[in-house]
Structure formats: structure tokens, C-alpha cells
C-alpha positions in Angstrom: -19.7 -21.5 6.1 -21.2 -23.2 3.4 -23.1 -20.8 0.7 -21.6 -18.1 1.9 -21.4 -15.4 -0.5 -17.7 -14.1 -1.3 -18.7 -11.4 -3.8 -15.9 -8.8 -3.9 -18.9 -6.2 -2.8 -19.5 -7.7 0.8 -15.3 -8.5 0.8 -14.6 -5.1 -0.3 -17.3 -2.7 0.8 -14.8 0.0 1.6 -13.6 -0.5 -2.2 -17.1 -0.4 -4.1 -16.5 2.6 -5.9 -12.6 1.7 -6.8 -13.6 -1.4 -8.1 -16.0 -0.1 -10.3 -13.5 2.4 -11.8 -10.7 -0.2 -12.3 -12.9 -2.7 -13.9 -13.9 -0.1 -16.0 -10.8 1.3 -16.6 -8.4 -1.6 -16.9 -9.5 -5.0 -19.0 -6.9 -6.6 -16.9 -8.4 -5.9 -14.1 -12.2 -6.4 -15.4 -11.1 -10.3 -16.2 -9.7 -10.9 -12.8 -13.3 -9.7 -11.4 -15.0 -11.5 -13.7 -13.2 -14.7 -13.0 -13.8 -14.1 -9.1 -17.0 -14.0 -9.6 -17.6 -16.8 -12.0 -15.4 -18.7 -9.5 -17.8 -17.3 -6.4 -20.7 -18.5 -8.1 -19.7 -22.5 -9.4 -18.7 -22.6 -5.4 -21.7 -21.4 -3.9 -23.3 -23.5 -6.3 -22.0 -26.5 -5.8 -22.3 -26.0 -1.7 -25.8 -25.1 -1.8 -27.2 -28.0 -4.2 -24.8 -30.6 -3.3 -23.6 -31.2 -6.7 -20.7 -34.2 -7.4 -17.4 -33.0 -7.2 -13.9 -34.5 -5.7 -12.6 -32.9 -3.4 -9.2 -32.3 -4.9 -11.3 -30.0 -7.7 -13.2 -28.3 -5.3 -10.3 -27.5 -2.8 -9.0 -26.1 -6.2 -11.7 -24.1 -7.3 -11.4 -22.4 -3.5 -7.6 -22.4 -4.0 -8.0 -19.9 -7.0 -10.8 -17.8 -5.3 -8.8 -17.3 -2.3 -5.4 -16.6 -5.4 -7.5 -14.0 -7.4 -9.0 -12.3 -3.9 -5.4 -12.0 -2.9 -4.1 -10.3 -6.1 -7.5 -7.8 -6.0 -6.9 -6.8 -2.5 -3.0 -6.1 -3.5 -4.0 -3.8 -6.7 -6.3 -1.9 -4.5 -4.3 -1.0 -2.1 -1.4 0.2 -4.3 -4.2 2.8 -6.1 -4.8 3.9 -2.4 -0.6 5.2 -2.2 
């Protein structure tokens, strides 16, 4: 869906709290959050107004979303072992 928002809180709800520590406690870890979000943002942006873009760049842009959402998802889940 276009617009949608992919921030890691509505991906991650169960994780809140564990991402909050680990971006506190590891810069690592703080950096890949930040880029998600950054990353969330220029998307969401550029769906909701429309603004130029090829669609190679885009499809890249999503590419490394879906990358960094991957990598998150794995680093929580070995802190829950």
C-alpha cells in the first residue's frame, strides 16, 4: 500500500522495549535504526507526494528497507535465546 508506514514500532510492536535498549546500548545497532527510518521516511515521502524518481532507484531504496528490516528482525531474535 502506498504511504504505508513501516516504522520498526508498528513492524515490531512485540520488540518496543528491546529496541529501545539495543539502540541505546549498541551504536551499531542505533545506525541500522536510524538508517531504517531515514529510509521509511524518503519512501513514504516520495509515495505520498508523487515526487520524480526512476524506478530502478526507488525499487532500490525498498530493496535496502526490506535488507536492513531483515538484519533487525535477526538481531532481535538472537537477544531473545
Amino acid at each position: 500500500m502506498l504511504g504505508e508506514n513501516h516504522s520498526l514500532a508498528i513492524e515490531f510492536p512485540e520488540y518496543k522495549n528491546q529496541i529501545h535498549q539495543l539502540k541505546m546500548a549498541d551504536a551499531s545497532f542505533k545506525s541500522m535504526t536510524d538508517r531504517y527510518h531515514k529510509l521509511d521516511h524518503t519512501i513514504r515521502g516520495l509515495e505520498n507526494q508523487g515526487l520524480p524518481i526512476d524506478d530502478f532507484n526507488f525499487t532500490q531504496l525498498k530493496l535496502e528497507r526490506a535488507q536492513l528490516k531483515g538484519k533487525i528482525f535477526e538481531i532481535l531474535g538472537q537477544q531473545n535465546k
